[in-house]
C-alpha positions, 0 to 999 in steps of 0.5 A: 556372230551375235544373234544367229539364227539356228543352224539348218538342219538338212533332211530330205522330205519323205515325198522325195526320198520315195523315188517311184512317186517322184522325179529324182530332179526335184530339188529345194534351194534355200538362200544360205550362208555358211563357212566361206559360203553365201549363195544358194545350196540344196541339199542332196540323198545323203543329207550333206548341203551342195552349192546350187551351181557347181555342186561342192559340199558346204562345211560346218554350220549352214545358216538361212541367209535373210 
């Protein structure tokens, strides 16, 4: 694809990655789109990105959907 953005990097926030100062509930979704994806996702403890609703693994390259 011409001009696409840089890939998201997935990287916990040091608050959340703390888990005696906050609820391990909280959870940052983005808009994004990546291989066979486009949809909101998260990302989780281990770094990988999810999809909001059914919690699958995103592959490859994850890209701000705007």
């Amino acid at each position: 694809m011409k001009n696409q953005p840089p890939a998201l990097e997935c990287e916990m926030p040091s608050a959340v990655s703390k888990p005696a100062e906050t609820s391990p509930f909280v959870v940052q979704f983005f808009m994004v789109q990546s291989l066979g994806f486009r949809g909101m996702a998260y990302c989780d403890q281990d770094g990988a990105w999810r999809n909001a609703f059914n919690h699958s693994r995103l592959f490859g390259r994850v890209y701000l959907f705007e």
